[in-house]
N, C-alpha and C positions, 0 to 999 in steps of 0.2 A: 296250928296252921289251919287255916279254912281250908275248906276240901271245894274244888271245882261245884261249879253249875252243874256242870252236865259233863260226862264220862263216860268213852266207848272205848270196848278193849274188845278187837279182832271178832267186832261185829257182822253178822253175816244176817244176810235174808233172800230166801228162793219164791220162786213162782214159778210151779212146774218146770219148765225146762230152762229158764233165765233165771241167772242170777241179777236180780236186780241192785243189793249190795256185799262186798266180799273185802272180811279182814280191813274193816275201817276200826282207825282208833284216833280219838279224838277228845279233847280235854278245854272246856271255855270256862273260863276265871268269871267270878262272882262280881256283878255289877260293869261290864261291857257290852257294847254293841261287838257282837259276831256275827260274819257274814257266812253263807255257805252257799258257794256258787258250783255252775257246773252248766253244758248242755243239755237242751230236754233230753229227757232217759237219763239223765247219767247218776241217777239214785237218790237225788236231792229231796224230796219229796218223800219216799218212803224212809230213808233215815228221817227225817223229822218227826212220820208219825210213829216210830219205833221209842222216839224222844219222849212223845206225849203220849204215849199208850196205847193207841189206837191199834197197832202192829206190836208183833213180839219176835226178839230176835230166832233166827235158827239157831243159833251159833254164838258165844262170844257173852258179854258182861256188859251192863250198861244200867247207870245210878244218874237219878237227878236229882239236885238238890237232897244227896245225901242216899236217898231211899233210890231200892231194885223193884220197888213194887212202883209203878204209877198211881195207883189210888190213892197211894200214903201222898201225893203233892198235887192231888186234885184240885185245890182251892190255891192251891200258892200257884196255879198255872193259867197264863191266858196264851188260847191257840186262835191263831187268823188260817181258816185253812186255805189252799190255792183254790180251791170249788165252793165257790162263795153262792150263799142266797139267803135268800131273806122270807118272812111268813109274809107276805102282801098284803092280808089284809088287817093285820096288825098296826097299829099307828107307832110313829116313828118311836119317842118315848118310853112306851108300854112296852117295843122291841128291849128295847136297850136293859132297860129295870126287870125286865124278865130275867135279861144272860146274868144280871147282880142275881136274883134271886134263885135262878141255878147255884149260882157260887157260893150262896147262904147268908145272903145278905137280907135284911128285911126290907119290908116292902116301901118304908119311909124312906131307907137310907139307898136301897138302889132308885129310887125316882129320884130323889135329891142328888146323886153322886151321877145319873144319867142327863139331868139339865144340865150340870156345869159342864159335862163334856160335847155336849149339843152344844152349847154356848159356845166352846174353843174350837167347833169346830166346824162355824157356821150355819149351824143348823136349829138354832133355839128357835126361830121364825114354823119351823116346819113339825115342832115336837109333835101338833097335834092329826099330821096328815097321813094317809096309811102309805106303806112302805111302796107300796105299788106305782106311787106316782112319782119315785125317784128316779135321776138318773143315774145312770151305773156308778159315776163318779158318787155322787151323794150316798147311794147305797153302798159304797164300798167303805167311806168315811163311819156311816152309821155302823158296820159291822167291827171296824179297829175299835169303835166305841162301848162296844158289848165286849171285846177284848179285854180293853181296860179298865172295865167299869170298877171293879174289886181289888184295884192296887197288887194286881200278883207280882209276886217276886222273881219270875223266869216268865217274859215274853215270849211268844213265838208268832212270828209271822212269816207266813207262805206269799212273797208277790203281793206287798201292801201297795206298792205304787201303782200296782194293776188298774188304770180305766181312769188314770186322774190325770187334771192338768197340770200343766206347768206350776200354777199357783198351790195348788192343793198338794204336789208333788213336795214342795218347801215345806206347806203345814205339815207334814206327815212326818216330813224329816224333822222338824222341831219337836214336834213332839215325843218322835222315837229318843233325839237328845234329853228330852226333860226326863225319860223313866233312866236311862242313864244316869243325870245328876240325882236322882235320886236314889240311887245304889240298887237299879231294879236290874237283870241280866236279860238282855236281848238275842235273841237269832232271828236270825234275818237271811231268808232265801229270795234274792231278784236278779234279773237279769240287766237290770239297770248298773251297769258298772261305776257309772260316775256317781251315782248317790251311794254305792259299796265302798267306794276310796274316798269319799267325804266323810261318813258316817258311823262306818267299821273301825274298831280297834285291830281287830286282827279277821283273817276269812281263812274257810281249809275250800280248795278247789276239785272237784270230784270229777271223775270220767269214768263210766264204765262201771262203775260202784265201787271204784278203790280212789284213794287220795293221792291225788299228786303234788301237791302243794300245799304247806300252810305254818301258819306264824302272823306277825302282825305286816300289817299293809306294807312299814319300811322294810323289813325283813324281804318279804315277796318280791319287793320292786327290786330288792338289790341282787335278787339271785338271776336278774334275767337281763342279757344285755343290753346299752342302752339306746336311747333314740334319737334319730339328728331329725331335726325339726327345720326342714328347706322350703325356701320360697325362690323364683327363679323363673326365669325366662327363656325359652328352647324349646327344646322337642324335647320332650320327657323321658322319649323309650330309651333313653340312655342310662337311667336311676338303675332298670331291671338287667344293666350289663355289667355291674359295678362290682369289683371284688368286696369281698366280708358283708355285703345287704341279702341277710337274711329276707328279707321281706318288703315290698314295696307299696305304697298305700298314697296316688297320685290323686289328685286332685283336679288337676293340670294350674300349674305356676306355684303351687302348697304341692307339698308331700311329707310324709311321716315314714324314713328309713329306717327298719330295726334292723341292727347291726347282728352278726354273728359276733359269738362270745370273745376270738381273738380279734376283733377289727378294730382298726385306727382309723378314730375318726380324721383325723391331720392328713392322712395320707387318701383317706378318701375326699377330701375336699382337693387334693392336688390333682385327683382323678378328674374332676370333675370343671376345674380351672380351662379356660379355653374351647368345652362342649357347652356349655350352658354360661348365659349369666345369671351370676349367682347376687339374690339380694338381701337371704338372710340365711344363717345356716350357723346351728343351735344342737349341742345332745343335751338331754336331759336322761334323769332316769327313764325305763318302760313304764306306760301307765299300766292300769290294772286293767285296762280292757287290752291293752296288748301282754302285757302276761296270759290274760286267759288263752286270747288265741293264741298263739306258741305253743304252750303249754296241750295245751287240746289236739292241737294238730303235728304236735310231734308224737305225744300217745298214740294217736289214730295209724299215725304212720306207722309206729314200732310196730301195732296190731296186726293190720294189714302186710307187714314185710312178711 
């Protein structure tokens, strides 16, 4: 049996008087995209770098790719961290064949392995220009590039989609798919929900530095109740007087109802017959970006009770 990517067991880590993660355990299969989400603070961030060595637990057990040590998977690792930069005056190429040659690659085959990813990634035009004259988007591309350059077998990216457009936002996601098809293991921390439920096999959801949730995306979606999808005509303030609506999310003539866990959606449309005209009204499962919130804001509540 293959042993997990990566494996925490009742993981903890302090900073002085904060805990920033506490009794996380968590377990991502070889060769998936894993998402790990959470609100700012809520540990995301310093579990990853406990993943890739940077940090070391207080507490608790954690192997990557087999090995307790980090160094023993230095070269099997590419980290994108969230605090990105770049040497400026370095030209774009020279960057990139550099991060190959940190990872021991020579100098022929990280320049060569560095243009083909320029090339994919619209930048072969710019290899020869210094880093300083990118825009954030361009330099955020160049840095996933230095990520990749060495074929590592366990990805890590901190907020890859950070500072990119619409269009680059897709490239990023194809290419996160392609180290996928190629049996490479991905983590993926963003706050971009809809490229998490497109692109993730499975995500764990964090608050406070313990885990709330996690399994794969279907899994997630089905533990949280689900959502009627209404368009309509009226005064709206009538949605937030509604028995079993959890939550209200108006639009005005659009709205997205998440339902409490015992509510009938039949008998909330009977509710609703005669106050509003109704012109379209739909449940589906909760997407992931309303699992999260729910999910968060019932934590915060237990907290604060």
């Amino acid at each position: 049996m293959i042993a997990p990517a990566i494996e925490l067991e009742r993981v903890a880590k302090h900073f002085a008087h904060v805990t920033a993660v506490q009794d996380l355990d968590l377990s991502v299969p070889r060769g998936c995209v894993f998402g790990v989400l959470g609100p700012n603070g809520a540990g995301k961030t310093t579990s990853i770098r406990m993943i890739v060595g940077i940090l070391r637990p207080d507490q608790g057990s954690l192997r990557v790719l087999g090995e307790s040590e980090p160094s023993a998977i230095k070269r099997q690792l590419g980290y994108l961290p969230e605090e990105k930069g770049l040497y400026k005056k370095m030209r774009v190429l020279e960057l990139v064949a550099y991060f190959g040659r940190l990872k021991g690659m020579s100098r022929r085959s990280a320049k060569d392995a560095g243009q083909v990813l320029l090339e994919r990634f619209g930048l072969g035009d710019w290899r020869d220009e210094k880093c300083e004259s990118l825009s954030k988007g361009m330099g955020q591309k160049v840095q996933i590039a230095g990520t990749l350059i060495h074929q590592p077998e366990l990805i890590v990216l901190d907020e890859p989609f950070s500072g990119l457009d619409p269009v680059n936002v897709e490239l990023v996601r194809e290419v996160i798919l392609e180290q996928k098809a190629a049996n490479r293991t991905v983590l993926l921390s963003t706050h971009v929900m809809e490229q998490a439920e497109q692109i993730c096999d499975a995500i764990v959801l964090i608050n406070h530095g313990r885990k709330l949730v996690d399994g794969t995306i279907s899994d997630v979606r089905k533990q949280t109740a689900r959502t009627v999808i209404l368009d309509y005509e009226g005064d709206g303030r009538v949605l937030g007087e509604l028995p079993g609506v959890a939550r209200v999310n108006d639009a005005g003539r659009h709205a997205e109802l998440s339902l409490a866990p015992d509510a009938d959606p039949q008998a909330l449309l009977e509710q609703l017959v005669g106050r509003l005209t109704i012109r379209r009204f739909d449940t589906r499962e909760a997407s992931l970006h309303e699992v999260f919130v729910r999910a968060v804001k019932t934590d915060d509540a237990h907290r604060s009770a």
